[in-house]
PyMOL commands that place a pseudoatom at each C-alpha (Angstrom):
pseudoatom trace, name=CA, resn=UNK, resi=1, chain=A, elem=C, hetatm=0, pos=[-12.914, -0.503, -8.122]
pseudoatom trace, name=CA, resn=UNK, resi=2, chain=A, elem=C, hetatm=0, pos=[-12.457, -3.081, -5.881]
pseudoatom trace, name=CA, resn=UNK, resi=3, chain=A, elem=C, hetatm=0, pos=[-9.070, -4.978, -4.742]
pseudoatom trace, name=CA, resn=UNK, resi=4, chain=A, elem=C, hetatm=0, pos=[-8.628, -8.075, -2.669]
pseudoatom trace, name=CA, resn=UNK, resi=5, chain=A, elem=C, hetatm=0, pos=[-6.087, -8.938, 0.052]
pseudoatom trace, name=CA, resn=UNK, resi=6, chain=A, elem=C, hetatm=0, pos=[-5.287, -12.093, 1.781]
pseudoatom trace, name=CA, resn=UNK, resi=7, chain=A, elem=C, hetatm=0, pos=[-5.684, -12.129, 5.705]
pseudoatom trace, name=CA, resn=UNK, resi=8, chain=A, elem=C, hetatm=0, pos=[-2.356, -13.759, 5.990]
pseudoatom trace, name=CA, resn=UNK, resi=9, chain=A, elem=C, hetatm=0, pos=[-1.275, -10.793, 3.811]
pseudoatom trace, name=CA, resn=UNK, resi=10, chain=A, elem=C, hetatm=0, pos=[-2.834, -8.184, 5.993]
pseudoatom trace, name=CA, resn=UNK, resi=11, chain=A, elem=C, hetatm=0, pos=[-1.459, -9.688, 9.380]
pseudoatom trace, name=CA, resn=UNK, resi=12, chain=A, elem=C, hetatm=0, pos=[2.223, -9.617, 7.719]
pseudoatom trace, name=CA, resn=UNK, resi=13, chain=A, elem=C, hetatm=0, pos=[1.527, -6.265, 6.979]
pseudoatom trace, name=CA, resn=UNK, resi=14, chain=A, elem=C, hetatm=0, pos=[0.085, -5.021, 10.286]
pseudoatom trace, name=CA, resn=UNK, resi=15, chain=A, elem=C, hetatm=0, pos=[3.022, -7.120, 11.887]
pseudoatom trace, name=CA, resn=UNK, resi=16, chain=A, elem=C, hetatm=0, pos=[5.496, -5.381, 10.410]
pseudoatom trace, name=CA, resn=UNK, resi=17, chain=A, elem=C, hetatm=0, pos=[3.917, -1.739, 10.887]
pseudoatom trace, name=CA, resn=UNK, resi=18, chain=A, elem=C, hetatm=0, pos=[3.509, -2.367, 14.416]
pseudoatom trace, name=CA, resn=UNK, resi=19, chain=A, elem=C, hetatm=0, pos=[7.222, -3.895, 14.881]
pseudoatom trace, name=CA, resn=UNK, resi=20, chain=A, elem=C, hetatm=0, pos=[8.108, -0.700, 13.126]
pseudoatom trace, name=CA, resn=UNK, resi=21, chain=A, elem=C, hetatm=0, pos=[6.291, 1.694, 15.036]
pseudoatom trace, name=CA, resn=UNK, resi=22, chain=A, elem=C, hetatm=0, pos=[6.538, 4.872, 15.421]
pseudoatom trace, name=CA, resn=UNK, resi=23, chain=A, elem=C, hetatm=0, pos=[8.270, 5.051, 12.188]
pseudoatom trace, name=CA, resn=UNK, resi=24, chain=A, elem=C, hetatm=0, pos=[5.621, 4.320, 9.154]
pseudoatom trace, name=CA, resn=UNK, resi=25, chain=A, elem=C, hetatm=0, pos=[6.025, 0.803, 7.750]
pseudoatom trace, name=CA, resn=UNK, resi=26, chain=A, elem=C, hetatm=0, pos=[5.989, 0.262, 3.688]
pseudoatom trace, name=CA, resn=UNK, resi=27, chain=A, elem=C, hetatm=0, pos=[6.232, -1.941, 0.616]
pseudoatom trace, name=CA, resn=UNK, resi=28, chain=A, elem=C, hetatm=0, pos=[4.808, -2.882, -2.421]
pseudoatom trace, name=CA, resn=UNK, resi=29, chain=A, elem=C, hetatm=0, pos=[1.749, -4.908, -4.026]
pseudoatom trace, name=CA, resn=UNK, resi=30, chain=A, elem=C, hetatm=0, pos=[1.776, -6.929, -6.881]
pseudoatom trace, name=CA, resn=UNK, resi=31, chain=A, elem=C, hetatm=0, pos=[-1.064, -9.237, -8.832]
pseudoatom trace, name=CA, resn=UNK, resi=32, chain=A, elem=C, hetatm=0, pos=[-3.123, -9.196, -11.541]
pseudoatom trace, name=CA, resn=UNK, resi=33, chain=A, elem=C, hetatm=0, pos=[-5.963, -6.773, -12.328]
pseudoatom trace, name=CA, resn=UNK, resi=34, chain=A, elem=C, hetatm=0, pos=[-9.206, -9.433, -13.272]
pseudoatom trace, name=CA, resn=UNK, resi=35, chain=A, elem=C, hetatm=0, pos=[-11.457, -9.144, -16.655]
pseudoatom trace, name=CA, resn=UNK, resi=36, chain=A, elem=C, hetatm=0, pos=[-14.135, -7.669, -14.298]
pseudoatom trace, name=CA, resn=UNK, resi=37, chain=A, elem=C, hetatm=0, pos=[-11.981, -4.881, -12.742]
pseudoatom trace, name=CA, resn=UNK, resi=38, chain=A, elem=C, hetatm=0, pos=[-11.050, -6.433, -9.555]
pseudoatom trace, name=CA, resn=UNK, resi=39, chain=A, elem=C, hetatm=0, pos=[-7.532, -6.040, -8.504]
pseudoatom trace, name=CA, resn=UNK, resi=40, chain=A, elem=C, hetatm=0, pos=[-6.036, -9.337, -6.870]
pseudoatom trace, name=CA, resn=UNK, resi=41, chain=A, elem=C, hetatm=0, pos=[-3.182, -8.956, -4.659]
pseudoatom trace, name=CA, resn=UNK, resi=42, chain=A, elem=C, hetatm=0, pos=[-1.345, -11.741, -5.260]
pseudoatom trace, name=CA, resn=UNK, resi=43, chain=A, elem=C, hetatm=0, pos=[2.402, -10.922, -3.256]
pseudoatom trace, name=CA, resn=UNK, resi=44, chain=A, elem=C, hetatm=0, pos=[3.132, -8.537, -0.673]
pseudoatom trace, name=CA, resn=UNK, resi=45, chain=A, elem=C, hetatm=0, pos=[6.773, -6.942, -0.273]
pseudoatom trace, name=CA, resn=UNK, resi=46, chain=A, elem=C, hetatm=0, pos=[7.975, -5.518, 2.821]
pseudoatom trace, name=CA, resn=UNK, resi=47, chain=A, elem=C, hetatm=0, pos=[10.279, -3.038, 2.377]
pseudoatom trace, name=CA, resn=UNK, resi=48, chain=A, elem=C, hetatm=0, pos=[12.569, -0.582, 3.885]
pseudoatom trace, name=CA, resn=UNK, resi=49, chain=A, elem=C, hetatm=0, pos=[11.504, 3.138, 5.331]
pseudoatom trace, name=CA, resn=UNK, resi=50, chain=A, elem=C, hetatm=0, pos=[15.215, 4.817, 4.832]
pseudoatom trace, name=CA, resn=UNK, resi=51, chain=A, elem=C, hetatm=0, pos=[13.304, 7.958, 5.934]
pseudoatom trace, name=CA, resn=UNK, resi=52, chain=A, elem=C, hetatm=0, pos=[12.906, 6.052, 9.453]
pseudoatom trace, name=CA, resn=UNK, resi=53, chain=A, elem=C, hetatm=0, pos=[10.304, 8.526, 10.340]
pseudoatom trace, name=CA, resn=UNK, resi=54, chain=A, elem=C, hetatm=0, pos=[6.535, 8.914, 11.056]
pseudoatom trace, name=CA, resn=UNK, resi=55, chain=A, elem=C, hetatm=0, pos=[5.273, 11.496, 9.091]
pseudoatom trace, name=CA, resn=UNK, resi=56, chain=A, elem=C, hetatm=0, pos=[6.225, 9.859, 5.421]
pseudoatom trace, name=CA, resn=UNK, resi=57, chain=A, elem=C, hetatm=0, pos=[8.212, 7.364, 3.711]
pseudoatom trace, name=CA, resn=UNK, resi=58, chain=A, elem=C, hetatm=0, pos=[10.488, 6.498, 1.035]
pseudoatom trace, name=CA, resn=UNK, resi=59, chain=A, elem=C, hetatm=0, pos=[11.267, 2.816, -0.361]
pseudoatom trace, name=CA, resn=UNK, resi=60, chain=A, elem=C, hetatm=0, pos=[14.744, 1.283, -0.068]
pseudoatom trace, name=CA, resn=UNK, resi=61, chain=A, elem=C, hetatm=0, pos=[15.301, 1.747, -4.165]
pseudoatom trace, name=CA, resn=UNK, resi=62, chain=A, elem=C, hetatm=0, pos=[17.624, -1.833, -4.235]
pseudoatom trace, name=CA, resn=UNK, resi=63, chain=A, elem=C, hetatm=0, pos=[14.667, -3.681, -2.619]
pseudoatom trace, name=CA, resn=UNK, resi=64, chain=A, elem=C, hetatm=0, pos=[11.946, -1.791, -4.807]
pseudoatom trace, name=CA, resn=UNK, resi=65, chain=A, elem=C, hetatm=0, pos=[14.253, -2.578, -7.713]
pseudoatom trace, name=CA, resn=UNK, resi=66, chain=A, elem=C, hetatm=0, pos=[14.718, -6.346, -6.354]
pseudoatom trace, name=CA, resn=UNK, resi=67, chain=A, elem=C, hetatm=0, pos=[10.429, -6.883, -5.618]
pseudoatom trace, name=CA, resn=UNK, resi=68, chain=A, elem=C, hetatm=0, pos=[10.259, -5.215, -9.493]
pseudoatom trace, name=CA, resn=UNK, resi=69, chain=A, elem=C, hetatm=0, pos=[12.529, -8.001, -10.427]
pseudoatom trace, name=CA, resn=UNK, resi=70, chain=A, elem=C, hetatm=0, pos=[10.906, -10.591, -8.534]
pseudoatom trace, name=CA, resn=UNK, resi=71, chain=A, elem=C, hetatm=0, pos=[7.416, -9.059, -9.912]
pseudoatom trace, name=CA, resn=UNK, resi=72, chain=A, elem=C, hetatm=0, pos=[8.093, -9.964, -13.431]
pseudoatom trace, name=CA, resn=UNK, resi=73, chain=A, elem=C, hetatm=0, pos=[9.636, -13.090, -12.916]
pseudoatom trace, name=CA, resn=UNK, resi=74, chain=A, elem=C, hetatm=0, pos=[6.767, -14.483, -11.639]
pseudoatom trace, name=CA, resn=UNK, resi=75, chain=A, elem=C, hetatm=0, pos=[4.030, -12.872, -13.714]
pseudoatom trace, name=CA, resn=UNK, resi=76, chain=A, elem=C, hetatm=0, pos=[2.944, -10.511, -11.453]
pseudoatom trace, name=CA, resn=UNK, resi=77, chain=A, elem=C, hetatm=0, pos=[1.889, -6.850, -12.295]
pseudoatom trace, name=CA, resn=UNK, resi=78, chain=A, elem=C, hetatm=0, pos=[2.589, -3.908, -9.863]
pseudoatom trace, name=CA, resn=UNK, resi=79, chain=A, elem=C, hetatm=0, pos=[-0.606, -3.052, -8.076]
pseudoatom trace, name=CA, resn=UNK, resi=80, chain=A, elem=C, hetatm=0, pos=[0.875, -0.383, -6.053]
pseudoatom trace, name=CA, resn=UNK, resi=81, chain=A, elem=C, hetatm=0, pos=[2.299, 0.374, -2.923]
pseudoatom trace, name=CA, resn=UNK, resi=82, chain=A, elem=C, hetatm=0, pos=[1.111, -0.250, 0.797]
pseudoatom trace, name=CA, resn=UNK, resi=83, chain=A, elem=C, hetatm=0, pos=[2.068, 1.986, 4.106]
pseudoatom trace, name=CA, resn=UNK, resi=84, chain=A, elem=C, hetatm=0, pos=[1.089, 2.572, 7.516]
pseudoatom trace, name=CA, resn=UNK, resi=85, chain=A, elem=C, hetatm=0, pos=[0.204, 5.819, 9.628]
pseudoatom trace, name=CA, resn=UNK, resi=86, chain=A, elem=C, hetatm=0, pos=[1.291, 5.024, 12.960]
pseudoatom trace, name=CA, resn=UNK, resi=87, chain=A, elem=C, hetatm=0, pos=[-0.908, 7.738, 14.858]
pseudoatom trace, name=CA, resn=UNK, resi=88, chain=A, elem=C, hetatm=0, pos=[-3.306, 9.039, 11.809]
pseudoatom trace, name=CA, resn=UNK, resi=89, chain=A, elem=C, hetatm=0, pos=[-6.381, 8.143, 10.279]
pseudoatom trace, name=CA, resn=UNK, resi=90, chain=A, elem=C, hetatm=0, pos=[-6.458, 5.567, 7.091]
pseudoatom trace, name=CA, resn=UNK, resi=91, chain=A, elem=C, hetatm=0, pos=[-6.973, 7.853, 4.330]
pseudoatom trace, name=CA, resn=UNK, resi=92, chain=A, elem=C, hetatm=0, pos=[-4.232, 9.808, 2.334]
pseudoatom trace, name=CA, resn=UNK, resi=93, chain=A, elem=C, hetatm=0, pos=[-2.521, 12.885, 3.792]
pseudoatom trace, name=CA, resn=UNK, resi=94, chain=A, elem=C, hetatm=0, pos=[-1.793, 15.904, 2.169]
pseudoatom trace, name=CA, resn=UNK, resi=95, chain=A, elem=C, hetatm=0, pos=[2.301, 14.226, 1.158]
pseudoatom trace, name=CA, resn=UNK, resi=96, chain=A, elem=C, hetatm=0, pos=[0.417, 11.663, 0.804]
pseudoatom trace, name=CA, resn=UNK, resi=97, chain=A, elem=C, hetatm=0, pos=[-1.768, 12.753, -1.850]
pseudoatom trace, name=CA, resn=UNK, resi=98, chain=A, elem=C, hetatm=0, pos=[1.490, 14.966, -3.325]
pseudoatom trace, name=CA, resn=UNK, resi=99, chain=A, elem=C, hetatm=0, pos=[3.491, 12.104, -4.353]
pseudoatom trace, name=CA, resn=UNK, resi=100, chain=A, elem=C, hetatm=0, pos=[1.168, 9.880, -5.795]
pseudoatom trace, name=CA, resn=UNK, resi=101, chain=A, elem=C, hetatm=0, pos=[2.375, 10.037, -9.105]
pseudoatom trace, name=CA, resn=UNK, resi=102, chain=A, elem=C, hetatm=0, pos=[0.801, 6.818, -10.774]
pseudoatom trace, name=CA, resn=UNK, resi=103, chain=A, elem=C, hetatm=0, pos=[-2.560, 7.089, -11.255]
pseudoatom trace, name=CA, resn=UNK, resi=104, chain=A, elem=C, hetatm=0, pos=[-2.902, 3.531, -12.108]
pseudoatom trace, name=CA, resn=UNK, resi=105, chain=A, elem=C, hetatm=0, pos=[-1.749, 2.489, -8.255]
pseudoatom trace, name=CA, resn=UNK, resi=106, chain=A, elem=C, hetatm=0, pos=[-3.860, 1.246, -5.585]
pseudoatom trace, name=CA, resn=UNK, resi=107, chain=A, elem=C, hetatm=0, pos=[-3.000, 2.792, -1.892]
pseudoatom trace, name=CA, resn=UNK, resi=108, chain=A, elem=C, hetatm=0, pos=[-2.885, 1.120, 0.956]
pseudoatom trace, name=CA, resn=UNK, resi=109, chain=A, elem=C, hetatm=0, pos=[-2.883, 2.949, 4.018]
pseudoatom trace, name=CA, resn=UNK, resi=110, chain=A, elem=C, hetatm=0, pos=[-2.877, 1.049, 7.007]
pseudoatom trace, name=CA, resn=UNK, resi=111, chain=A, elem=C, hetatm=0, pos=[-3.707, 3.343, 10.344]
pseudoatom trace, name=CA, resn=UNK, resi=112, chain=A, elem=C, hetatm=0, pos=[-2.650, 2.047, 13.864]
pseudoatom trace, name=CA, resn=UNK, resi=113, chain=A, elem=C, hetatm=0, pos=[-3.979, 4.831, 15.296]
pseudoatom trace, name=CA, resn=UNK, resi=114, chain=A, elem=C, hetatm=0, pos=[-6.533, 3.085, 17.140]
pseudoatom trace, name=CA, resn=UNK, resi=115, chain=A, elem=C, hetatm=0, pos=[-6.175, -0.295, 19.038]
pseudoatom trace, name=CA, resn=UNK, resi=116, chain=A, elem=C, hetatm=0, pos=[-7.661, -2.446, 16.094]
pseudoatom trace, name=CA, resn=UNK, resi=117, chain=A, elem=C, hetatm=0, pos=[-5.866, -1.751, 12.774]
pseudoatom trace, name=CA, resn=UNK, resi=118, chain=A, elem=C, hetatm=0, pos=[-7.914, -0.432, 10.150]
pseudoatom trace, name=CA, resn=UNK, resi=119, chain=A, elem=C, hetatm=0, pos=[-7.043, -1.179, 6.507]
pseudoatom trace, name=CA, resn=UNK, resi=120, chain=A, elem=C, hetatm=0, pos=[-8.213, 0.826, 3.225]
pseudoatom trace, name=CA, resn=UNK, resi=121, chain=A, elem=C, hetatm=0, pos=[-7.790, 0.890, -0.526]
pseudoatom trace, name=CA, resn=UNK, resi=122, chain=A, elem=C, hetatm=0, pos=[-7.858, 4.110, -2.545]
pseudoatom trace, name=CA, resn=UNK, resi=123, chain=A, elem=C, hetatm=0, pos=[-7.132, 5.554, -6.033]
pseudoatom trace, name=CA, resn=UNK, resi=124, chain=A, elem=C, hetatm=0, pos=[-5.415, 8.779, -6.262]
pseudoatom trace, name=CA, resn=UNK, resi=125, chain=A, elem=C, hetatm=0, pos=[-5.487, 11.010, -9.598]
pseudoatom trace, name=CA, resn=UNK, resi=126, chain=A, elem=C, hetatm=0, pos=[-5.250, 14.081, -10.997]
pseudoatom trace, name=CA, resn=UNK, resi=127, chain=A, elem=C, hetatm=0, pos=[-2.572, 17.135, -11.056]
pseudoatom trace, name=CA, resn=UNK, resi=128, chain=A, elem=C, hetatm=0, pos=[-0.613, 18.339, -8.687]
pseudoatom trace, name=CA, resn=UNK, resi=129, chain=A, elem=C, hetatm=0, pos=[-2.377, 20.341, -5.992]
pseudoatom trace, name=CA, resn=UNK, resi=130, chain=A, elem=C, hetatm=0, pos=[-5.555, 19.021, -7.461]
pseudoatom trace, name=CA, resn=UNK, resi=131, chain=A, elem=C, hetatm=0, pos=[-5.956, 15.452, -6.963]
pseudoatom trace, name=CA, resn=UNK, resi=132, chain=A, elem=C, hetatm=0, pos=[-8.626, 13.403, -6.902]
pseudoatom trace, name=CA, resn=UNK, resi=133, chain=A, elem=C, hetatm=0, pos=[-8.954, 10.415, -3.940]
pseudoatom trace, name=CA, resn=UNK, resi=134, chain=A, elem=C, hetatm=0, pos=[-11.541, 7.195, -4.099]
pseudoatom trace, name=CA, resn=UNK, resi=135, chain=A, elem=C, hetatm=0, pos=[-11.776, 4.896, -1.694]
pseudoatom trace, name=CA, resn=UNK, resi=136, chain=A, elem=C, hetatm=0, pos=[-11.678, 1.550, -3.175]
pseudoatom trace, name=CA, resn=UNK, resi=137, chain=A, elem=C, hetatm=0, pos=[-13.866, -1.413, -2.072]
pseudoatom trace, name=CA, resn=UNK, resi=138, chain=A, elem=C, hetatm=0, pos=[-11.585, -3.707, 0.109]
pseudoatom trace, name=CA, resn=UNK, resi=139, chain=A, elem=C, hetatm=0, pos=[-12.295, -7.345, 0.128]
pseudoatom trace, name=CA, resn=UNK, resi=140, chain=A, elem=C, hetatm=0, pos=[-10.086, -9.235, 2.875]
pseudoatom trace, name=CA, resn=UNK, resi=141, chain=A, elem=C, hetatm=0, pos=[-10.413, -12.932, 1.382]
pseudoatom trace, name=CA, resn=UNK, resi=142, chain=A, elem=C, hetatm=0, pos=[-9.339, -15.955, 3.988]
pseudoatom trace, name=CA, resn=UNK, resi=143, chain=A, elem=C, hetatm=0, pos=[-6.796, -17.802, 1.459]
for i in range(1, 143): cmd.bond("trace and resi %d" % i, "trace and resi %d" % (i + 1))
show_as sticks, trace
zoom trace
């Protein structure tokens, strides 16, 4: 699958990751999914970490219920949900991989671990204890 961003989305979300550093940053995506499979991103939300922490996350649930709101009066479809590791790798931890709970969602883990940020996409299903992660082609479009 692959899923698009726009740059001026991905520096508002490495922004805000870094301002909120060490803690990990999060939020929401929202778009449309296109007739040949590609997911657009079409909106961004930054959100709230109430778990102020760097090891995992939870969304403020009146913003996530606001963006929701905001979602479908524009059109837009949730996508899925975006967050950063301050000091790990991009992929999916082990939490990480234990509370994704729509298998329809797109992941995006942003790492500052390393000096340049480093963005990926991935799908996450399965049960419990046996889930299955794919990295998802990431396409970082100027506008």
């Amino acid at each position: 699958m692959k899923i698009t961003i726009r740059r001026s989305d991905l520096d508002r979300i490495t922004e805000h990751a870094r301002a909120e550093s060490p803690d990990e940053a999060c939020g929401l995506i929202a778009g449309r999914d296109d007739a040949d499979g590609t997911r657009i991103i079409e909106k961004v939300y930054i959100l709230t970490n109430t778990d102020h922490t760097n090891e995992h996350f939870t969304i403020d649930p009146r913003e996530q219920l606001a963006a929701v709101k905001d979602m479908r009066a524009n059109g837009l479809s949730p996508l899925g949900n975006w967050h950063s590791h301050p000091e790990t790798p991009s992929r999916p931890s082990d939490e990480d991989k234990r509370l994704a709970n729509d298998s329809r969602a797109s992941y995006l883990i942003l790492s500052l671990e390393k000096e340049d940020p480093v963005l990926n996409a991935f799908h996450i299903e399965g049960e419990p204890g046996d889930r299955t992660v794919r990295k998802e082609e990431l396409i970082i479009t100027e506008e």
